[in-house]
C-alpha positions, -999 to +999 in steps of 0.1 A: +003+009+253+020-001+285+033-036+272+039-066+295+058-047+315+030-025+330+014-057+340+039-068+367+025-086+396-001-094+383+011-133+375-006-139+410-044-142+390-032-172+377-029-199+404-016-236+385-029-246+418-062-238+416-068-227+381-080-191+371-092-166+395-087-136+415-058-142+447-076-131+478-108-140+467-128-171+478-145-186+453-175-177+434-203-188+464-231-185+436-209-209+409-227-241+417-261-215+404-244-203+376-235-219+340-195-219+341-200-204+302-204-164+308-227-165+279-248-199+282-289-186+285-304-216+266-316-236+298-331-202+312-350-188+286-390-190+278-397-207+244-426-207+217-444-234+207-429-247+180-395-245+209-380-217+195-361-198+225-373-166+230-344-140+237-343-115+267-361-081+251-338-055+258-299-052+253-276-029+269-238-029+256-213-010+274-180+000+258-157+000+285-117+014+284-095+012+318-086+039+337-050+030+348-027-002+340-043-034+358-035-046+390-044-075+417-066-048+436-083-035+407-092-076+398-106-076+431-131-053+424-141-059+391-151-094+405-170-078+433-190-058+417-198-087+389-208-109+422-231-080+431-250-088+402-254-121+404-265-113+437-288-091+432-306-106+399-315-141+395-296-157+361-329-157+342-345-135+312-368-116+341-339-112+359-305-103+340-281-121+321-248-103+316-209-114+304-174-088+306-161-096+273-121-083+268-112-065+240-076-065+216-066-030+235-069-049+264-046-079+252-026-057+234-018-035+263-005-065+286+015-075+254-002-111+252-024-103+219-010-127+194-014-158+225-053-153+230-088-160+203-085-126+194-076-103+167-083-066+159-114-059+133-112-064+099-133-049+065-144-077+053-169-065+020-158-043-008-190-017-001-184-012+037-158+013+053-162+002+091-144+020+113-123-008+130-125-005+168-105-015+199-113-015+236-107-026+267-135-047+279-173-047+270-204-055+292-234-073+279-264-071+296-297-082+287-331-086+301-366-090+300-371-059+318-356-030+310-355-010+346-329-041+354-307-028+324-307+007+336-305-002+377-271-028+367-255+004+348-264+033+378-251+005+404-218-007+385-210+032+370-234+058+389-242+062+423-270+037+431-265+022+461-284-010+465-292-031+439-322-059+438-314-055+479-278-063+477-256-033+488-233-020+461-199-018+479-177-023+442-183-008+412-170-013+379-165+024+369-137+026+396-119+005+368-131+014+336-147+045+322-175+042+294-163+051+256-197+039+244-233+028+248-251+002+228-291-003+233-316-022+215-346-045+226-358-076+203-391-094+202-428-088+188-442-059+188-409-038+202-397-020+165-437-010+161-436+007+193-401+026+178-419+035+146-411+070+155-375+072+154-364+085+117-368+064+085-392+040+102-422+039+080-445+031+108-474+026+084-454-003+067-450-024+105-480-044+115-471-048+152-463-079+153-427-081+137-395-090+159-371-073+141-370-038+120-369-059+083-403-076+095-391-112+095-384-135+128-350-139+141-337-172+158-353-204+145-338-233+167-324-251+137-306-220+123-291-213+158-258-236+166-260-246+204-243-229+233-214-259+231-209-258+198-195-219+203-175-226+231-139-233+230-138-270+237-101-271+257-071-261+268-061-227+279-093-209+271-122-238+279-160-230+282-147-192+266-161-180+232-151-149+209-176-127+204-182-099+177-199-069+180-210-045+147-231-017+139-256-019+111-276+010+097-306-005+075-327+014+048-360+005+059-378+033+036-359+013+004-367-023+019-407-016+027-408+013-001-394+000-030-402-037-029-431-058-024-431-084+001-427-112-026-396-096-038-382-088+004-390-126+007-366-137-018-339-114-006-345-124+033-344-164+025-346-177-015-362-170-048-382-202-041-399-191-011-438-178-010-456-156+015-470-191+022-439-211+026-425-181+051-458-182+074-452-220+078-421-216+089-418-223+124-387-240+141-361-241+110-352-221+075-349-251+049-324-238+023-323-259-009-286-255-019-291-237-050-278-201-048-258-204-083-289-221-099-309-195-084-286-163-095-292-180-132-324-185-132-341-152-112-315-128-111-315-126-073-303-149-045-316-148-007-295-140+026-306-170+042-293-193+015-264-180+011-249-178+046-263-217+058-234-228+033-212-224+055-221-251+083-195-274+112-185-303+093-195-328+125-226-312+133-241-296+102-250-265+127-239-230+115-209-214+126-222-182+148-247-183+173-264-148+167-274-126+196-284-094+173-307-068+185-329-038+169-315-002+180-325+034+173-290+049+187-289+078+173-323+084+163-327+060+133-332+024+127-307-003+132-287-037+142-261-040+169-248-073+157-233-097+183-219-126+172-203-159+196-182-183+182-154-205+190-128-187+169-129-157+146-128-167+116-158-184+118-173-155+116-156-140+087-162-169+072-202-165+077-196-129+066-178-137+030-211-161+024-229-132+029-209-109+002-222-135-027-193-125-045-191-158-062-228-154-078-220-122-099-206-142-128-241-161-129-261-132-132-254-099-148-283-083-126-262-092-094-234-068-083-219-064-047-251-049-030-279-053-060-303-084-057-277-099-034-296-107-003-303-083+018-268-061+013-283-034-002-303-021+023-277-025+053-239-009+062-218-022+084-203+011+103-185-003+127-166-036+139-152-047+172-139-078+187-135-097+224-129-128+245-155-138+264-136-160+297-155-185+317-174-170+343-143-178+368-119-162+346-139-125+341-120-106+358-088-098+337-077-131+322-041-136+322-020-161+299 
């Protein structure tokens, strides 16, 4: 690590004049378009009918690490080539959303780690060995479409050269290279059409299911809103923190060895029917009972677990969950990514998950067995960023 030192000159991205951005750079033309909050879709996004939004379709995650210390000139670019973007695509789920999220190498290398949201990775069950990752910056794109996905990588680290008819003059792989890919897609029908990929019991998915574990993701009520995720003031206003793990999930063990009575109870409660799930449309009631429940049916649900843990002012949960189906790698998964306003929020959300506390209740429950969902899912990686307002993207300084 290069330490504040190697980041000399580069005070000048900081203007108290003008607030953040890039010195030599107008300002964003496109801002008055654009939600100031890198990550804020809500307003732009298709919904059901019961008003449940319904996510972009595919997900593209690139790992990014820099190439040489930052500079003013380097800055310059990387806000470029995010402008191209927002040029070329209209911010919109046909179009493409996307957010460049920094990572603890990258605070760490300018020495400013212990002043920002973030922290490195942490283990954070008893039954997972992560590995605990650190990188410079991170690009989230997402889409609709998934030619836009592809086209937005080739243009910012290949060699396209026009992009949704903009001209691409600055690229982001003059800045960073690319340690790692994440890709995944979300919606009905989308794991079905992957039931080839290994450990996908194809003959267990109807077609219709969102996510690999064949229950819906996202109901309105069990989503905080945009705001609530965003840090509120100061320093780092309208930014968020944002986590990103890896997930393998036994799908022959969930679809093979249980019925879909006994995948309900471990999804949501021991009080829920095949019934009471098909009714469900714009909320997941949860009846406060997980110790009652451990007593009484040896098993507790995911869902009732982790909506404990809920913002005293606004009874909305914690993390606003932007997790995705993947088969990187040839087998079936979750690339979990997680915004909220500070990291421990999270881990907090996580420790409700572990159900540690219900193991004195029931004999049957350990740290994986009837506990939710965690015996069918490992967590085998972790990595956290900052995720700046949109006019603070390009290497946010203290």
């Amino acid at each position: 690590m290069t330490g504040a030192a190697g980041f000399a000159g580069c005070s000048r991205l900081l203007d108290p004049a003008t607030g953040p951005g890039v010195e030599g750079l107008a300002a964003n033309p496109r801002s008055d378009r654009l939600p100031d909050r890198q990550f804020a879709q809500s307003e732009y996004l298709p919904t059901d009918d019961s008003g449940n939004e319904l996510q972009a379709r595919y997900r593209r995650v690139l790992l990014l690490d820099m190439r040489r210390d930052p500079s003013v000139e380097d800055a310059r670019t990387v806000e470029r080539a995010m402008r191209t973007l927002e040029a070329a695509y209209d911010w919109h789920h046909e179009g493409l959303f996307h957010a460049l999220a920094w990572g603890t190498n990258y605070f760490e290398r300018v020495g400013e780690l212990s002043h920002v949201p973030v922290s490195p990775p942490q283990v954070l069950s008893r039954t997972d060995e992560p590995n605990l990752q650190s990188f410079d910056a991170a690009l989230v794109l997402e889409s609709d479409l998934p030619s836009n996905l592809a086209a937005a990588e080739n243009a910012l680290f290949g060699s396209r050269s026009r992009i949704g008819g903009e001209s691409v003059d600055h690229r982001l792989g003059d800045v960073f290279g690319v340690r790692g890919r994440r890709t995944g897609f979300l919606g009905e029908g989308l794991p079905a059409e992957h039931a080839d990929a290994e450990g996908v019991p194809g003959d267990a998915l109807t077609g219709e299911e969102q996510m690999f574990m064949g229950f819906f993701s996202g109901r309105k009520r069990t989503q905080p809103r945009e705001e609530s995720v965003a840090i509120p003031e100061g320093r780092f206003v309208d930014g968020t923190t944002m986590h990103l793990s890896r997930l393998t999930v036994n799908l022959r063990d969930w679809y093979g060895a249980l019925t879909e009575r006994e995948r309900i109870q471990r999804m949501f409660s021991p009080e829920f029917t095949e019934d009471d799930v098909a009714n469900l449309t714009d909320d997941v009631p949860f009846s406060d009972r997980v110790r009652e429940h451990a007593r009484d049916h040896d098993v507790v649900g995911h869902h009732e677990k982790v909506a404990q843990v809920r913002r005293d002012d606004t009874d909305e949960p914690l993390v606003l969950r932007r997790d995705f189906n993947t088969v990187d790698g040839g087998k079936p998964g979750v690339h979990f990514v997680a915004f909220q306003r500070e990291l421990d929020d999270f881990r907090r959300t996580r420790k409700a998950m572990n159900g540690w506390y219900v193991r004195d209740d029931s004999p049957a429950i350990t740290d994986r067995e009837h506990n939710g969902i965690l015996n069918f899912v490992r967590v085998t990686s972790r990595a956290n960023f900052y995720v700046p307002a949109r006019n603070d993207r390009s290497f946010p300084l203290l």
